[in-house]
N, C-alpha and C positions, 0 to 999 in steps of 0.2 A: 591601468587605471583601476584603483579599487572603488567596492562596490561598498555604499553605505546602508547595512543592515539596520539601524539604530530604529529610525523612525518604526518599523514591523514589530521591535521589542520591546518584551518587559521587563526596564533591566535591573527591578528590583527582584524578580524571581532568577535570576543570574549568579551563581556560576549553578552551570546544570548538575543533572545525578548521574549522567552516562558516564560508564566507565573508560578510561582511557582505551583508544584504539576503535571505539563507539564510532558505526559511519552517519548514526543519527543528525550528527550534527551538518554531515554533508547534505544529507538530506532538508533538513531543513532549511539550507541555505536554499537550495533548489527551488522547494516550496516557495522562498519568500522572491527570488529572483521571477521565477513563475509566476504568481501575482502580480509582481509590481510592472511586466512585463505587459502583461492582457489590460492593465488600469485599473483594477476594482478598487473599492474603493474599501479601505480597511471596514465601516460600520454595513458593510452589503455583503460580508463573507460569516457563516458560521461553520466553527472548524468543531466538531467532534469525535470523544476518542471513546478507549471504555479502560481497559484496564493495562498494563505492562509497559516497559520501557520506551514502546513508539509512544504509548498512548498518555506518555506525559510531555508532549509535544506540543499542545497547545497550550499548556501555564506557559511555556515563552512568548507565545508573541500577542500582539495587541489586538486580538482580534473577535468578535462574537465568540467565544468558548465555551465548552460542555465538559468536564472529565467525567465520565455516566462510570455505569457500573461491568463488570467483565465478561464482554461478548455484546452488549446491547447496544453499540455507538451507531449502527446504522437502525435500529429500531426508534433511540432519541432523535437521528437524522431525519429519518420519514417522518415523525412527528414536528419536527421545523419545517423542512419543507410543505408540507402540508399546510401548515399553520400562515405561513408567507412564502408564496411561493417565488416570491419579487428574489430570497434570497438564492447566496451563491453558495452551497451546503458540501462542506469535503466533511466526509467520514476516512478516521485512520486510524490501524491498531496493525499489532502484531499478525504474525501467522496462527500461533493459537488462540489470538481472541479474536480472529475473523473468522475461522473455518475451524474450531474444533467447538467452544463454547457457543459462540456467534455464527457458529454454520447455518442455522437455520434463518438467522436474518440475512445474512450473507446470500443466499439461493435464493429469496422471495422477492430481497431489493430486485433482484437482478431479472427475475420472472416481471416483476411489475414493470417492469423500463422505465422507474420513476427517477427522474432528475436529482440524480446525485453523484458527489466525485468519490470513489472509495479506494485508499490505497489501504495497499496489503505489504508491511514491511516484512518482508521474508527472512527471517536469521536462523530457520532450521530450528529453533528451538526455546522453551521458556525463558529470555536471561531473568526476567527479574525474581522470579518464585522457587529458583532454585535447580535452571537447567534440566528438565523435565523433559521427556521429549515431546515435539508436535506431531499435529496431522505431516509436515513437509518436513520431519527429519530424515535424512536419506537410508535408505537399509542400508544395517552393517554399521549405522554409526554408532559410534558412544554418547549413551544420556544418565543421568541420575539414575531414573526409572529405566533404563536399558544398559548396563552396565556389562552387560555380554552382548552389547553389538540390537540398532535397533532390528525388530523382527516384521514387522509390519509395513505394508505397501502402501507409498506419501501418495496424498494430495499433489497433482499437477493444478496449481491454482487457476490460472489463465485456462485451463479445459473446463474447471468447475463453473467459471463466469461464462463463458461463450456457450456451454451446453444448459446452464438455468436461465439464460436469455438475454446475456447485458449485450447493448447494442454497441457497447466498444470497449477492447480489450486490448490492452497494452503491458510489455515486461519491459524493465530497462534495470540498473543496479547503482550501487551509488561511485561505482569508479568510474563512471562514464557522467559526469555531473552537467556537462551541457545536454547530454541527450534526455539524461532524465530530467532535464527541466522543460526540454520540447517534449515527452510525455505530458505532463504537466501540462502543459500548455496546450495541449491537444484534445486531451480528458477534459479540461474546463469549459473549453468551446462547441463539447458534443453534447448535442440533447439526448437526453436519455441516461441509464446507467452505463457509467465509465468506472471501468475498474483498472487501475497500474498495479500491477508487483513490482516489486522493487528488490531486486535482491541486494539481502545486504550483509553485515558483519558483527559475530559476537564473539571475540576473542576471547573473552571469560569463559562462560558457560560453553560457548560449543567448539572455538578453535584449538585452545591450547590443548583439550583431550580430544582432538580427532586431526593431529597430526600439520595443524598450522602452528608453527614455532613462534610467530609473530604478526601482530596485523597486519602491517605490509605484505605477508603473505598468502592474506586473504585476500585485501586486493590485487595481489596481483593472480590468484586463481580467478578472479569476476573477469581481469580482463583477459586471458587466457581459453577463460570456458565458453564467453559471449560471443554469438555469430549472431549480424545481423541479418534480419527476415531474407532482405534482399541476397545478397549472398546464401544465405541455407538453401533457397530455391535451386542455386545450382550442385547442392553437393550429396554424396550421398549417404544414406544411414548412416551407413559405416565410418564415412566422415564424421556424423553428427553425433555417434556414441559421447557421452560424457559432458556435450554440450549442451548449451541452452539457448534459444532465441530471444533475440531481444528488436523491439521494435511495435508498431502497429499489428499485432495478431488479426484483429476481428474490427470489423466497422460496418454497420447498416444505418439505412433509417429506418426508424419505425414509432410507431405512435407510443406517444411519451405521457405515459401514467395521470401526471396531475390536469393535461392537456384535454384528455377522456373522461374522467372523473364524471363531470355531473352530466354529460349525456348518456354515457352509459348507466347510472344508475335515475337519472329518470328527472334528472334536477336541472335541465336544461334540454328544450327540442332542437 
C-alpha cells in the first residue's frame, strides 16, 4: 500500500536540488512518515535549518519553516521555542553546520536540556560548497581541502551530544528507513534535547573520490557497517572495528530547560 506524501508538501517548490543518488530524500520521507505517525499537527511543528544541502529541507514541506543563516538553526530554534513553547521545534543541517560552524550552539542546546528535536545529517562532508572537508570526514579520506588523504581526528557526533548533556541520543542512517523513522519518533516524544545522526550519502562530493563507484554502494556500506546497540553489546572490539552503532545510545530524564526557566531565575516561586 503506498503512502501519500502530498498533503506534507510544497509542490510548488518541487522538483528538488539534490543530486541524484542523494539519500536526502529518503530521509525526508521518514521525517514526514514520523510526523504523521505521532498526529501533530502540520501548524504545531516548526522545522529549522541553517545552511547546506540537508538544510534545504524544509522549502519542501508545508510546515512552520525557517532557512536561517550557516550554523545558527538551533540558535533561531531556541529562540521559537522560547517564544512558544506550545510548539514542536525540529532543528536540522548537515555535519558541518551542526558541529563545525554551529558547534557552539550545537554543545549549549544540548547543555541546556531545552526541548528540541535536532538531527545531524552525517554525509562526511561539504556536498553543497564544494566538498570540503568536515569535522566527521574520516581520516585518510579524500576532500577538496584534503587532497592527500584527510589529516585530522573526526567528531564522533553522538559522544559530542551525550558528553554536552542532551538527555537522548540516537544514530540510525538512511538505508535502514523504518528504523530511522522509529528514531524519529522516539526523539519527538522525549522531553528534553534529542539529537539523531543520521548517517547518510553524498555520491558527488564524497563517494565517487573515496572509492564508492556508485550510490548503491554506499548503501550498501550503511548496511554492512551498522550493528545494532543491542547486538554490539555482545561483540567484541575487534568485532566492532570499522562499524557503527545504531539505535537508542543515551536516554535519561531530567529537568527540561524551558520547564525551570522562571523558577530558577526568580520569575516564579
Amino acid at each position: 500500500m503506498s503512502y501519500d506524501y502530498a498533503k506534507y508538501l510544497r509542490k510548488g517548490k518541487l522538483p528538488h536540488i539534490w543530486c541524484a543518488g542523494c539519500t536526502y530524500g529518503i530521509i525526508l520521507k521518514s521525517l514526514i512518515r514520523a510526523i504523521d505517525g505521532i498526529g501533530w499537527a502540520k501548524d504545531d511543528i516548526a522545522l529549522v535549518s541553517g545552511i547546506g544541502c540537508a538544510s534545504r529541507l524544509p522549502g519542501y514541506v508545508d510546515f512552520n519553516t525557517l532557512h536561517t543563516t550557516h550554523g545558527r538553526s538551533i540558535g533561531f530554534a531556541t529562540g521559537v521555542k522560547l517564544a512558544n513553547p506550545k510548539l514542536n521545534v525540529i532543528a536540522l543541517g548537515g555535519d558541518g553546520d551542526m558541529t563545525a560552524i554551529g558547534g557552539n550552539h550545537f554543545i549549549h542546546a544540548c547543555r541546556r536540556n531545552i526541548d528540541l528535536t535536532i538531527f545531524v545529517f552525517n554525509n562526511n562532508i561539504y556536498g553543497m560548497t564544494g566538498a570540503q572537508y568536515s569535522p566527521t570526514t574520516p581520516k585518510g579520506a579524500w576532500a577538496t581541502t584534503s587532497p592527500y588523504g584527510m589529516a585530522e581526528n573526526t567528531f564522533e557526533i553522538t559522544s559530542l551530544a551525550i558528553g554536552s548533556g542532551a538527555s537522548f541520543v540516537a544514530r540510525t542512517t538512511a538505508y535502514h528507513v523504518a528504523h530511522c523513522e522509529k528514531m524519529m519518533k522516539e526523539a519527538f516524544q522525549h522531553k528534553g534535547t534529542s539529537v539523531v545522526e543520521i548517517i547518510n550519502a553524498c555520491p558527488t562530493g564524497f563517494g565517487r573520490k573515496n572509492k564508492f563507484k556508485t550510490p548503491a554502494s554506499m548503501l550498501t556500506w550503511m548496511k554492512d557497517s551498522a550493528v545494532n546497540i543491542e547486538r554490539a553489546k555482545n561483540m567484541s572490539p575487534e568485532e566492532l572495528v570499522g562499524k557503527y552503532t545504531i539505535g537508542v545510545l543515551h536516554k535519561v530524564d531530567k529537568p527540561e530547560y524551558i520547564e525551570t526557566y522562571d523558577t530558577t531565575v526568580g520569575l516564579k516561586k
